[in-house]
Steps between C-alpha positions, in 0.01 A plus 500: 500500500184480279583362147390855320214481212626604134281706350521395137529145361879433388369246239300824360801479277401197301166589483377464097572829291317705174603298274402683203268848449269529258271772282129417510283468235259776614786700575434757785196627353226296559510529927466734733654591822530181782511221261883484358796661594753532196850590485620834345484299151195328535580150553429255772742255694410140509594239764489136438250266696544331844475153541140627644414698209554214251273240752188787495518496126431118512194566740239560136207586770756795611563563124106519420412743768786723449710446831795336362575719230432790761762351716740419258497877328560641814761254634687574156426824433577726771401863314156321445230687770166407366538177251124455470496847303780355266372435110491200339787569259775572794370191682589278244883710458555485849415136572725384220768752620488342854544138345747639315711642834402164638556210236781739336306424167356268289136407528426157365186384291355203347357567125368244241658582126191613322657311161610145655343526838825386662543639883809680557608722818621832455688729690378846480679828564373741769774740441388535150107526574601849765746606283277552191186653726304713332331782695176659559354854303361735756150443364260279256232608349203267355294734283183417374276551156248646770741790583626335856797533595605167716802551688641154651794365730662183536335220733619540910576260750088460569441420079814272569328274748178508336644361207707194705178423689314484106742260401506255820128553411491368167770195551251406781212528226682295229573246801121484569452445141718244445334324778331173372222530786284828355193464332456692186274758695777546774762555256235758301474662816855539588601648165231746506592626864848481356470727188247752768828510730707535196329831385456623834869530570551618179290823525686536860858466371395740219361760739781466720724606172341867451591781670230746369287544203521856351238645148637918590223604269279382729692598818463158586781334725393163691736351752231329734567090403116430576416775194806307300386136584111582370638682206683193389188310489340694324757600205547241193765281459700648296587780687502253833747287256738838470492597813640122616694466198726823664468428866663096362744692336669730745434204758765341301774796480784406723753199497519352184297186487591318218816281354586318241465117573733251320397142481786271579407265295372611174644872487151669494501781635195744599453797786317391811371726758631483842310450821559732751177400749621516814321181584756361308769694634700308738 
């Protein structure tokens, strides 16, 4: 008699669980249709990582192009359909939310006291950073002495990567620099590409921030990023100056970043920011 086939896995049983659901951010606002499926309240259930998941997050090739954080959002967060459409801000909340389900935690850091410069490890708590979230308006608005109205969004998952591959671009560059081998016209050179590059992405990221650009009295309502892009090299600084200023502001809205530090061995004690790259997630 022929051993029969089971149908479903009897170790299914075992298999890891939600281990906590969370509120976004952005809230349910900022998406459309296809890219998250919420519960009735508007949360999201988070798994913690596979041995697998935590070995891609080591892989910082996999981390530069995207791929591992791809992976790892969708291995950990089921209700997730599209995570390349996610923003900035929920990136950040959900990462530390899946170390959290994971590590069950603390997240630990290195800092230097700024008053005695002693080194002291601290143990930082990712329960408190999603519990005091702070969440996203609807809208923001940049408006202009010229009458434009600038309305902007948080960075997404493509203003994400473009800002990991800037930085693995400028430790290379301070690398090069360091390097004992340049001539004085090399290094000249280097720093002038550098500062080009530097500019470049800036204008990018910054275009990649606004929505649309509105003056009503003019009936004038831009979307098209190739208008956007040659407007913002063409507008003076100070305006380019607000417009970032925002755009770095509601970047930042989310898990709270900061703590106070105390040094273990003279008592000083000062906030420090905390990291949440993913490059330095696992």
């Amino acid at each position: 008699m022929e051993q029969q086939i089971q149908k479903s896995n009897p170790l299914q049983q075992y298999f890891r669980a939600i281990k906590l659901y969370l509120k976004m951010p952005s809230g349910t606002s900022y998406y459309g249709p296809g890219i998250i499926d919420f519960t009735d309240t508007g949360e999201v259930g988070v798994l913690p990582m596979t041995g697998r998941d935590e070995l891609i997050l080591k892989n910082p090739d996999a981390l530069l192009n995207g791929e591992a954080l791809i992976e790892v959002l969708n291995s950990c967060v089921p209700a997730l359909k599209n995570p390349r459409a996610l923003l900035t801000n929920d990136i950040d909340t959900l990462i530390t939310a899946i170390r959290y389900a994971t590590y069950n935690d603390s997240l630990e850091t290195a800092l230097k006291c700024p008053n005695c410069s002693h080194e002291s490890t601290f143990k930082l708590n990712l329960q408190y950073a999603l519990d005091n979230m702070e969440s996203l308006e609807p809208e923001y608005v940049v408006n202009l002495d010229s009458g434009l109205s600038i309305f902007v969004k948080p960075y997404a998952f493509p203003e994400l990567l473009k800002g990991l591959h800037a930085k693995f671009e400028q430790d290379k560059l301070v690398r090069a620099l360091e390097s004992r081998t340049l001539t004085d016209e090399q290094r000249s050179a280097i720093v002038k590409k550098a500062f080009s590059e530097v500019a470049t992405t800036k204008v990018d990221l910054i275009t990649s921030g606004i929505i649309r650009i509105v003056d009503e009295s003019n009936n004038v309502n831009v979307t098209d990023k190739k208008f956007i892009r040659e407007f913002l090299q063409n507008i003076d600084k100070k305006s380019i100056d607000k417009i970032d200023d925002m755009i770095t502001e509601i970047n930042d809205i989310g898990i709270k970043r900061t703590f106070i530090a105390k040094c273990e061995k003279c008592e000083h004690e000062w906030e420090s920011e905390i990291d949440f790259n993913p490059v330095n997630f696992s």
